[in-house]
BATOR-635728 format. One record per residue (C-alpha): y, x, z; residue in three letters. Coordinates in Angstrom, 1 decimal. Each point is the difference from the previous one (the first is absolute). Layout:
<atoms>
<atom <Y, X, Z>, 'ALA'>
...
</atoms>
This chain:
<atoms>
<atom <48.9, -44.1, -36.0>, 'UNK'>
<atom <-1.1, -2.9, 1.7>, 'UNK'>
<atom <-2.0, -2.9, -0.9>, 'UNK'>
<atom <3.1, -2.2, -0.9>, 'UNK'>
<atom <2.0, 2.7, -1.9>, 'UNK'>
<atom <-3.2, 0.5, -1.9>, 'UNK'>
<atom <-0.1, -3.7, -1.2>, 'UNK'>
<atom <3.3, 0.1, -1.1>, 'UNK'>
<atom <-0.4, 3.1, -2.3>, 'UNK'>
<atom <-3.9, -1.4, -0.8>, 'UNK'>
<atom <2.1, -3.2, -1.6>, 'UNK'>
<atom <2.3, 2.1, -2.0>, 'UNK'>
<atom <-3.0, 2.0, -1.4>, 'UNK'>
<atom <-1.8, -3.3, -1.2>, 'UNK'>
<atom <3.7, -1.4, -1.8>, 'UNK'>
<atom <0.3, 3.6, -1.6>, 'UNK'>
<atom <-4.2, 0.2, -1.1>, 'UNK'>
<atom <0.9, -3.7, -1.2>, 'UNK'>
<atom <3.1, 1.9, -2.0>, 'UNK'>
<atom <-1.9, 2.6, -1.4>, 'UNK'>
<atom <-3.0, -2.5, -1.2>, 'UNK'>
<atom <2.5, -2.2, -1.7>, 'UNK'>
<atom <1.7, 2.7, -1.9>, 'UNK'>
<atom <-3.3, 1.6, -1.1>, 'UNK'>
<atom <-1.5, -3.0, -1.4>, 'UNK'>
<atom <3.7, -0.4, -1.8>, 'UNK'>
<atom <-0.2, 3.3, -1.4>, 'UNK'>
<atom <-3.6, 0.0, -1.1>, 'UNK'>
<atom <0.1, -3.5, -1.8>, 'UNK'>
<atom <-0.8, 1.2, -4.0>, 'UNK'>
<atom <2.4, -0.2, -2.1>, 'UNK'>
<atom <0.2, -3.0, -3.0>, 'UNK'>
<atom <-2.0, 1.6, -2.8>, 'UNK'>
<atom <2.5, 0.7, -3.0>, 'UNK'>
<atom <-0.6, -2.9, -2.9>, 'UNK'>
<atom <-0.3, 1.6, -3.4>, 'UNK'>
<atom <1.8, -0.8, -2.6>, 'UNK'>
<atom <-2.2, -1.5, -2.5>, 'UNK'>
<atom <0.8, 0.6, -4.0>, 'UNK'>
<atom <-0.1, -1.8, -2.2>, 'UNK'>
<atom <-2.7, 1.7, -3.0>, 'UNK'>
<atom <2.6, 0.8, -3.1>, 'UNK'>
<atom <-1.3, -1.8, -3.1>, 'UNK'>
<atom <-1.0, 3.1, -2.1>, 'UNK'>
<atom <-3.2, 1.7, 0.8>, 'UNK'>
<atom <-0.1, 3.1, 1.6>, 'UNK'>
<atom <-2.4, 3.1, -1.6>, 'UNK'>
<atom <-2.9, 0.2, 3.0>, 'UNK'>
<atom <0.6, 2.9, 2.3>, 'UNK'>
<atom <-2.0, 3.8, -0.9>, 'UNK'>
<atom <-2.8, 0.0, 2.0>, 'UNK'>
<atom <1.0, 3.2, 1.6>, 'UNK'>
<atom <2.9, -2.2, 1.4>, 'UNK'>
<atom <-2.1, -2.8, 1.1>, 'UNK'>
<atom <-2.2, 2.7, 2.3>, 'UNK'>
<atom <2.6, 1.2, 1.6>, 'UNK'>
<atom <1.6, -3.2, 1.0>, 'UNK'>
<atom <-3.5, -1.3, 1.0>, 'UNK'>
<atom <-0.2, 3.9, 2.5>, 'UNK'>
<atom <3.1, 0.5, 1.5>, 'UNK'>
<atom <0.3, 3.5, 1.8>, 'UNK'>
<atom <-0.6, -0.6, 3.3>, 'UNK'>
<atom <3.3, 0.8, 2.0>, 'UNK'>
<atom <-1.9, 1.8, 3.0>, 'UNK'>
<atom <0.5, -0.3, 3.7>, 'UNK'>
<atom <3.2, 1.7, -0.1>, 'UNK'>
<atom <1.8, -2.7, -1.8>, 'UNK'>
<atom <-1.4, -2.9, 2.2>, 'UNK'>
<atom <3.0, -2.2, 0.6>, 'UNK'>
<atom <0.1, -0.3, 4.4>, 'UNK'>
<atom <-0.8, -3.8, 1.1>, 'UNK'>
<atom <2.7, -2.0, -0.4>, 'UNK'>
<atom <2.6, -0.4, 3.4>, 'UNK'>
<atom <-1.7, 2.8, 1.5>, 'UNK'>
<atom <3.2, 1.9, 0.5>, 'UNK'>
<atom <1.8, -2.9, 1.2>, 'UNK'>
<atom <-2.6, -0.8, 2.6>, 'UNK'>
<atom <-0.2, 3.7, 0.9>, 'UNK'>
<atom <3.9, 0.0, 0.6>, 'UNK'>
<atom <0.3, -3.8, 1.8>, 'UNK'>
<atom <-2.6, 1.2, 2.5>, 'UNK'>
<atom <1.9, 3.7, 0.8>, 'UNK'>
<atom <3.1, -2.5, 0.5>, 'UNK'>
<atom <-1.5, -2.4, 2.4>, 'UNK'>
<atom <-1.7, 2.6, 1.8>, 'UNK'>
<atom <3.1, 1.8, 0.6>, 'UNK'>
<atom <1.6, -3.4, 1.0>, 'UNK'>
<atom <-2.7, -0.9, 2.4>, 'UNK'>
<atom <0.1, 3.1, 1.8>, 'UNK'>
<atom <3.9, -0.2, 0.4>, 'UNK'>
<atom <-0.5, -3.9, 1.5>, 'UNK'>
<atom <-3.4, 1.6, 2.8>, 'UNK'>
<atom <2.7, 2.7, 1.1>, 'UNK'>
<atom <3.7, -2.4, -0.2>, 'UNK'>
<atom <-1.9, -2.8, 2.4>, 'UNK'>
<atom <-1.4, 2.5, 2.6>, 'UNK'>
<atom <3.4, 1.7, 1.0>, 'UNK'>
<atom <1.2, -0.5, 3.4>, 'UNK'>
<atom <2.7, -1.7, -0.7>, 'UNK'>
<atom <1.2, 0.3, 4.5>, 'UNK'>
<atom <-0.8, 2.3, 2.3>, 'UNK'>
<atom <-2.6, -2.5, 1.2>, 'UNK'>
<atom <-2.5, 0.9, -3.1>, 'UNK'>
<atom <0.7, -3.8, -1.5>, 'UNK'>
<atom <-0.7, 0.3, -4.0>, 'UNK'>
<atom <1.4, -1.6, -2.8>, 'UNK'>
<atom <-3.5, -1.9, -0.5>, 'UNK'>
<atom <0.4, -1.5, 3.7>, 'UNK'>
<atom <3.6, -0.3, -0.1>, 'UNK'>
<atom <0.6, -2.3, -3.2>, 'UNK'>
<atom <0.7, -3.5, 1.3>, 'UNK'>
<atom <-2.8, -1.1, -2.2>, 'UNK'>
<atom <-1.3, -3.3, 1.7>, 'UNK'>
<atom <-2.0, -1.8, -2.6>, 'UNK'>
<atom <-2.1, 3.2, -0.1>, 'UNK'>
<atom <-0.8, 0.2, 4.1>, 'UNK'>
<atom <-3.1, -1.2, 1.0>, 'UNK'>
<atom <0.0, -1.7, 2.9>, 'UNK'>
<atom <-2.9, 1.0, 2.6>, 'UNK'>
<atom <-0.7, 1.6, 3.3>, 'UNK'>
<atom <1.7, 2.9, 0.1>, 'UNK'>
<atom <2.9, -0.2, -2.5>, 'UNK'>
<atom <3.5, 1.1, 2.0>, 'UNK'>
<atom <2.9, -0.8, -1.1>, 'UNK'>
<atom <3.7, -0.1, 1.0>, 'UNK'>
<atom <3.1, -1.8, -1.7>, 'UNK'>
<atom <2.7, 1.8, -1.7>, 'UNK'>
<atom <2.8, -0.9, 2.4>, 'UNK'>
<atom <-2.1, -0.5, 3.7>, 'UNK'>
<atom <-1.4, 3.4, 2.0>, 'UNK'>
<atom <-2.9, -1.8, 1.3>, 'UNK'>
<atom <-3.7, 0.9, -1.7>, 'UNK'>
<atom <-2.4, -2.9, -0.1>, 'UNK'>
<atom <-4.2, 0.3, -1.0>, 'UNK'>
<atom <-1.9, -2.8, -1.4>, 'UNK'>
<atom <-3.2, -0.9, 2.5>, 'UNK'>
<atom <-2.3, -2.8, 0.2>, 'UNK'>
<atom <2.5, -2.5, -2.0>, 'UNK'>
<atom <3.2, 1.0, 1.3>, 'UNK'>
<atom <2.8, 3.0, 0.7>, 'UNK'>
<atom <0.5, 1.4, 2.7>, 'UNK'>
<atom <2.7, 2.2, 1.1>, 'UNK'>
<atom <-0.5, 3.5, 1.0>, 'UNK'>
<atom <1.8, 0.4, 3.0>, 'UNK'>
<atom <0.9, 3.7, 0.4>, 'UNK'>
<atom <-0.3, 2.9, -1.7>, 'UNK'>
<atom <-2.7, 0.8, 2.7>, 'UNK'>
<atom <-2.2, -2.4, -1.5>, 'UNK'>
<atom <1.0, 1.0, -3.3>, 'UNK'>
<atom <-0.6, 3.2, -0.1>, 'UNK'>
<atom <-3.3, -0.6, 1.8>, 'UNK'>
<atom <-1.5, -2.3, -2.9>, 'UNK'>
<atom <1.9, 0.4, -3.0>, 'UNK'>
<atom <2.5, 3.1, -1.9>, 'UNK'>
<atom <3.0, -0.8, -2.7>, 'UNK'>
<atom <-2.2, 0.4, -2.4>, 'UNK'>
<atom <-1.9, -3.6, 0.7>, 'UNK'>
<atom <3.3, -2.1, -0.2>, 'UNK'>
<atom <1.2, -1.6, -3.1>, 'UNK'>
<atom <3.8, -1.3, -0.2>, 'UNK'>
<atom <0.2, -3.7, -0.7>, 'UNK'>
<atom <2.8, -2.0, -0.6>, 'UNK'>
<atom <1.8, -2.0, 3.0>, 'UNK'>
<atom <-1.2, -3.1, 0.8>, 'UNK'>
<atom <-3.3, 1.3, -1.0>, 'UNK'>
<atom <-1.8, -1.0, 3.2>, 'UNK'>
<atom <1.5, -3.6, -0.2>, 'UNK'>
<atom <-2.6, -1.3, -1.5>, 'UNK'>
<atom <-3.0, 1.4, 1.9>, 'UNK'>
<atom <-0.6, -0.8, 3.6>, 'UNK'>
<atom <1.0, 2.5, 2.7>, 'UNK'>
<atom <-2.8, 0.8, 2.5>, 'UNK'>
<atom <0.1, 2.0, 3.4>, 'UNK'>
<atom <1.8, 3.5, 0.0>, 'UNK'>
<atom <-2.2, 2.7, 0.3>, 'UNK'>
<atom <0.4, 2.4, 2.7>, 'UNK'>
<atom <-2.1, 3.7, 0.9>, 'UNK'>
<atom <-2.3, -1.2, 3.0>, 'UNK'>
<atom <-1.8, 2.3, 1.6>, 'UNK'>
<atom <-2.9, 0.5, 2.4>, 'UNK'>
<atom <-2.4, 2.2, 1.6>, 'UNK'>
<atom <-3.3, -0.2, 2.4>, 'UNK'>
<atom <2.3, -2.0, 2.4>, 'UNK'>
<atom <1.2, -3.5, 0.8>, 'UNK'>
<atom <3.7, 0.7, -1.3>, 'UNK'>
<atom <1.6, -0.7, -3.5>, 'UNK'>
<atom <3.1, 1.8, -1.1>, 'UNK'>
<atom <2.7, -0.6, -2.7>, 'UNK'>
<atom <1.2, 2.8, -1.7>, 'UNK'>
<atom <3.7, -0.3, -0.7>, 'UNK'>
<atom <2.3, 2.9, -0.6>, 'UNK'>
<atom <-2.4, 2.2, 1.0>, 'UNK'>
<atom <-0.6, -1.0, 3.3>, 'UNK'>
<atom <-2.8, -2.1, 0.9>, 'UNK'>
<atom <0.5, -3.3, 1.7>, 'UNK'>
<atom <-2.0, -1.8, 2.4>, 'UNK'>
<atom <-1.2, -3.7, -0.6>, 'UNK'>
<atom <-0.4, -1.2, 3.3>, 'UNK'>
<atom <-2.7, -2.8, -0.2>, 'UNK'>
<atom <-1.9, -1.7, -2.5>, 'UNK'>
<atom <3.0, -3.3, 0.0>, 'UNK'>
<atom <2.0, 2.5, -0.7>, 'UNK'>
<atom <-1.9, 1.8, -2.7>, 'UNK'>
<atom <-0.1, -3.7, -1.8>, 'UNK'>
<atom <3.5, -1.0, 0.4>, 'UNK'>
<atom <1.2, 2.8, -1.9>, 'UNK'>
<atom <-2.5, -1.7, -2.7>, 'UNK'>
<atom <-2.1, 3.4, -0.1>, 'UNK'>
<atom <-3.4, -0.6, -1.6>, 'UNK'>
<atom <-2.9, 2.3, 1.1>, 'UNK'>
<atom <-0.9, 1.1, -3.7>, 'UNK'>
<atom <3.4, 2.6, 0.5>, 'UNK'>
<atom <-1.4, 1.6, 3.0>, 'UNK'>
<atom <-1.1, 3.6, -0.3>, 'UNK'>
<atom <-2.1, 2.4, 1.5>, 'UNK'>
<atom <1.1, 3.6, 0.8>, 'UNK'>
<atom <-0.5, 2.5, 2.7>, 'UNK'>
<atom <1.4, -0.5, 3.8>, 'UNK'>
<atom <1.7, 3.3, -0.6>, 'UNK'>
<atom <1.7, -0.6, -2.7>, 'UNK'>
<atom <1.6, -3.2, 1.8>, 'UNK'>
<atom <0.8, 1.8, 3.2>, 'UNK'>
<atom <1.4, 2.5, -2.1>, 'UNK'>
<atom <2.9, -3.1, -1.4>, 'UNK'>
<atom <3.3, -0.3, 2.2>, 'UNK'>
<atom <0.0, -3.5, 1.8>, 'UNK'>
<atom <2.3, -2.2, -1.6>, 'UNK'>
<atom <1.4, -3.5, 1.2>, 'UNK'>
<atom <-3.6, -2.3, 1.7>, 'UNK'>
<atom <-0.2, -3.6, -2.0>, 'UNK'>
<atom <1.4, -1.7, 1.2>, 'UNK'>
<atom <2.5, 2.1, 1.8>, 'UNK'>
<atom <0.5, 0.4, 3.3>, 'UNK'>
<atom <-3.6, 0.0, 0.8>, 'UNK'>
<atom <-0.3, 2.6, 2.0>, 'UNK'>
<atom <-1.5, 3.8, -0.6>, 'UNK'>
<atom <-2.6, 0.1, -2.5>, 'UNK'>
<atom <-3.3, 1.0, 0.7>, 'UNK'>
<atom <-1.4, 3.1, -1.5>, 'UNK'>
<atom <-3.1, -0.5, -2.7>, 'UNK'>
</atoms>
């Protein structure tokens, strides 16, 4: 479970811990002490009791431990918290089902919106629009593949949002996989292939920032197929 999942359940432990404090201190309240009846003395007088009879109202027998009545609303309390228990166990497992093939759970899924907190690192994607945005430095940016998807993120991080979601934040440059090794060239990875930025005018009129660059081995990029140069038609790429 990751750390967003666990935030969701954590908030539906604290409403049910709220639930179960509530009820106890409902079910433990004393209840209003009986008033007695008061008599009114008749006018004859009454012969004084035999003193036998005055001792043993004075001693009663003592009852033992045995009869000791149980505090009151324990049984209640002791069924209410077998209840919630069970219910609270049912919600953990019913919000981490895969609801897709893609692992997305019901606690990521649920077009909750007032309960998203909005920081670096929350993805999200609209009901109704295929494209997958993540919140960095003040704005969303679109992830442009499933290359550079699958390279930062899995299903798991994205939460469903209604449409028109993202109209009311700004949207910032789309974030691509940019790779490099120990040589002078930087490569897109699109589709599998990587892609070779020509020049350093280039590498800024696609609006790629140098914070997305990443380091990996030379083999592993000689190893990619050559896709389509940027721009095309620039000739053969060079080899890292």
């Amino acid at each position: 479970m990751n750390d967003r999942q666990s935030s969701r359940v954590n908030q539906i432990l604290d409403l049910l811990v709220e639930e179960i404090e509530e009820r106890l201190r409902v079910s433990e309240q004393p209840a209003p002490p009986d008033v007695p009846l008061i008599e009114m003395p008749a006018a004859q007088e009454k012969a004084p009791p035999k003193p036998q009879e005055v001792v043993a109202k004075r001693h009663p027998p003592d009852p033992g431990p045995e009869f000791a009545d149980e505090p009151p609303g324990s049984l209640h309390a002791d069924r209410l918290m077998g209840r919630l228990a069970l219910g609270l166990l049912i919600v953990i497992v019913l919000v981490n089902i895969p609801l897709n093939r893609h692992g997305t759970t019901l606690s990521t899924a649920l077009p909750d919106n007032a309960a998203l907190v909005v920081q670096d690192g929350l993805v999200v994607k609209e009901e109704n629009d295929e494209r997958i945005y993540v919140y960095q430095d003040d704005h969303f940016r679109w992830i442009s593949s499933m290359d550079a998807f699958e390279h930062f993120f899995n299903w798991g991080d994205v939460h469903i949002v209604e449409d028109g979601y993202l109209d009311r934040f700004e949207i910032g440059t789309p974030l691509h996989v940019l790779l490099e090794c120990n040589s002078p060239h930087i490569y897109r990875l699109e589709g599998g292939e990587k892609r070779w930025i020509r020049d350093i005018d280039t590498f800024e009129a696609e609006r790629h920032v140098w914070e997305d660059v990443r380091f990996v081995s030379c083999g592993y990029l000689r190893g990619l197929l050559d896709g389509e140069t940027i721009p095309p038609d620039s000739g053969p790429p060079p080899q890292p």
